[in-house]
N, C-alpha and C positions, 0 to 999 in steps of 0.2 A: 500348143500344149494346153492342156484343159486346166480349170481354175482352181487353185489350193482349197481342200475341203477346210481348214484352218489355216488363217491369215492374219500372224498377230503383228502391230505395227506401235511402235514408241511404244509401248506398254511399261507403267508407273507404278509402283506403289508405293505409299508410306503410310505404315504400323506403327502401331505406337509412340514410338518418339524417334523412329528410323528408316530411312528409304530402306527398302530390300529391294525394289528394283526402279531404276532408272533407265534403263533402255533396251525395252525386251523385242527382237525381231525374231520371227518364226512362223515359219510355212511349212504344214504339211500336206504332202499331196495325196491325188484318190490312190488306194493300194496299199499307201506303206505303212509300214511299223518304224515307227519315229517314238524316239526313249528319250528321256528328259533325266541327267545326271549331276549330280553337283553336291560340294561338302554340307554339311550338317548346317543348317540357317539360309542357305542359297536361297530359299524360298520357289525350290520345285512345285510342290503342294499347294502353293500358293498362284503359281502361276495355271496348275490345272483348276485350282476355285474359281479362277477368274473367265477360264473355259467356259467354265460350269455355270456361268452365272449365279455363282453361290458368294461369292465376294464381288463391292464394283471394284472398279482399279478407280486409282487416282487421276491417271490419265491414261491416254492411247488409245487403240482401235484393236477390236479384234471380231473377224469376220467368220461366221460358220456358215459352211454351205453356200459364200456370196454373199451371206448376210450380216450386216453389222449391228451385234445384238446388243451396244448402246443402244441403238435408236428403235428396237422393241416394243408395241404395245406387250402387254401381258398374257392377252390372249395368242399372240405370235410366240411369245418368248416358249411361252406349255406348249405349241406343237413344234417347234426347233427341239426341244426338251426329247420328244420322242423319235428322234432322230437318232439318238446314241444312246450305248448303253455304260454301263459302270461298274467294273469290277474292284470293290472298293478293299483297302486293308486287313489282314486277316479275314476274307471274308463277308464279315459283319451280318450275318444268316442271323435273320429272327429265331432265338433259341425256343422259344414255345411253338412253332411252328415246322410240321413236317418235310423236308426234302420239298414233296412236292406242293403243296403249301406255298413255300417260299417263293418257289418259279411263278405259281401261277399270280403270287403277288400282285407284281405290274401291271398282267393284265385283266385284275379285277379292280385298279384304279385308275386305268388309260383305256381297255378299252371296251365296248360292249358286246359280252360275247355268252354265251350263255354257259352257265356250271359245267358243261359233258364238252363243252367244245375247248373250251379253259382246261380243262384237264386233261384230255385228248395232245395239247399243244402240247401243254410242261411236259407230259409222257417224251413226246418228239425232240423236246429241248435235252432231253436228261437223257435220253439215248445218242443224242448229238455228240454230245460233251464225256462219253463214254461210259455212264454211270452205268450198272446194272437198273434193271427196273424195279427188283425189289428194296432199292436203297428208297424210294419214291414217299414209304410207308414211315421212314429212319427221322427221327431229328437230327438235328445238325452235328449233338455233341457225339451223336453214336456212330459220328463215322471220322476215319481218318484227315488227318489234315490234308494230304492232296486229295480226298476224294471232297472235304467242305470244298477245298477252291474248284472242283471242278461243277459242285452244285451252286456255286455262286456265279463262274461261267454261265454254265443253264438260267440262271436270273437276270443276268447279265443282257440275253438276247432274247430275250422271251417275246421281244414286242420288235424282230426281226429290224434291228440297228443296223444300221451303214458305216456308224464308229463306234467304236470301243475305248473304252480308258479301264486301264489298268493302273493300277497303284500297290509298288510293291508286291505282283502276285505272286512270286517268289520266295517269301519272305517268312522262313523258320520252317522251311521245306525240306527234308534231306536232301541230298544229291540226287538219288534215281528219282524220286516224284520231284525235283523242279524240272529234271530232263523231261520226264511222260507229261509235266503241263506245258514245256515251249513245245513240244510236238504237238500238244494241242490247239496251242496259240496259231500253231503254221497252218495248224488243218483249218481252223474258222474260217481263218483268212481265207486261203481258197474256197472254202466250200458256201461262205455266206458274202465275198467279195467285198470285207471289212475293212478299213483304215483304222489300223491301232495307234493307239500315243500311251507309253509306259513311262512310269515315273519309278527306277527304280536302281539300287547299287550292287544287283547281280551279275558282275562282268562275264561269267559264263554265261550266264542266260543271255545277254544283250550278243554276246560274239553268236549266241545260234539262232538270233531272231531279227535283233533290229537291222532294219535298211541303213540307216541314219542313228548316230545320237547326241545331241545336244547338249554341251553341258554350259550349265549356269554359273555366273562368277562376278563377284565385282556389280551385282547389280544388272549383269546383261548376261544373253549367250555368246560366249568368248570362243566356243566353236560349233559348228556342227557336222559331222562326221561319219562314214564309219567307221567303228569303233576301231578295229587294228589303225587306221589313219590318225585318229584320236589318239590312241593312246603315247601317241612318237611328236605329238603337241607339244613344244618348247614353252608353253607359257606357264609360268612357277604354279598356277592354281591347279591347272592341270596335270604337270609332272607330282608337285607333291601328293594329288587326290590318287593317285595308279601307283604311283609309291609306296602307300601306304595298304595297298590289296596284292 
């Protein structure tokens, strides 16, 4: 069986004046879409910062690609970096910048490529992700909410990612555009051969996408599952969290 692209082991942390997590295990493999679920403070968000190497942990190990990016020079941590991409909350589309603008973002700070070939790509990325081509010219606010998340998609893989992280891409979506974004989510995956990890409390999204999902509790992942298996979970953090959806 080939090696977990994410391999998290003991993983600690303590904020402020309180552990949120004392013993985080989680492995995700090459291919899947693995969700991260749990009530309000669980410290999902927190567990993907520490993915991210945007926060350290207090303690544990956590290995990307084989790699365990505690022991990191700096110059190694920025090319692991461009290894995945990040579809972050709402969005968060630079509003003074065009559509296409945004995409070519990345990689006019990762990589060296000249103006016509940079925008040659974002075109490929924005048709990937289903946008029309005249959205390219739009700013962010001048388009609909599933069409920003689908220009943030297109940002997302600008700099052809092997993962993804998702957060909440669902989130203040109607019905039909969160279904046309998990049919998007399914097409990536096939078409750019991605391992996703979502962070999110859209149980219909999660029942048409994720392989697995993981929910956090008490400090640790108290399951991981998929989700119909999950949801028939006897442990009170879990019954009361699907209780209340």
């Amino acid at each position: 069986m080939s090696e977990p692209i994410i391999d998290i082991r003991g993983l600690q942390n303590f904020l402020g004046d309180q552990w949120v997590h004392t013993e985080v295990n989680l492995s995700v493999n090459p291919g899947e879409i693995v969700a991260i679920i749990g009530g309000s403070g669980s410290g999902k968000t927190t567990i993907l910062r520490c993915i991210l190497m945007l926060l350290k942990p207090t303690a544990g190990q956590i290995k990307l690609f084989g790699e365990d990016i505690g022991a990191l020079e700096a110059h190694e941590a920025e090319l692991l970096c461009q290894r995945w991409g990040v579809l972050f909350q709402h969005s968060a589309l630079f509003s003074g910048m065009t559509v296409l603008e945004n995409i070519m973002f990345p990689m006019k700070e990762l990589a060296h490529l000249t103006p016509s070939f940079r925008r040659e790509l974002a075109l490929l990325k924005l048709i990937l992700v289903g946008l029309p081509v005249h959205s390219a010219r739009k700013l962010p606010s001048e388009l609909s909410g599933g069409m920003q998340r689908r220009a943030a998609a297109a940002r997302a893989i600008a700099m052809d990612p092997e993962l993804l992280f998702l957060d909440e891409p669902t989130s203040g979506l109607d019905p039909v555009s969160a279904k046309q974004f998990d049919d998007l989510v399914l097409f990536l995956r096939r078409a750019l051969n991605l391992t996703i990890v979502i962070v999110s409390h859209d149980i219909d999204s999660l029942k048409r996408i994720a392989d697995r999902v993981a929910f956090v509790g008490d400090g640790k992942i108290l399951a991981i599952d998929p989700i119909d298996k999950l949801m028939k979970n006897e442990h009170p953090l879990i019954m009361d969290y699907f209780s209340n959806r």
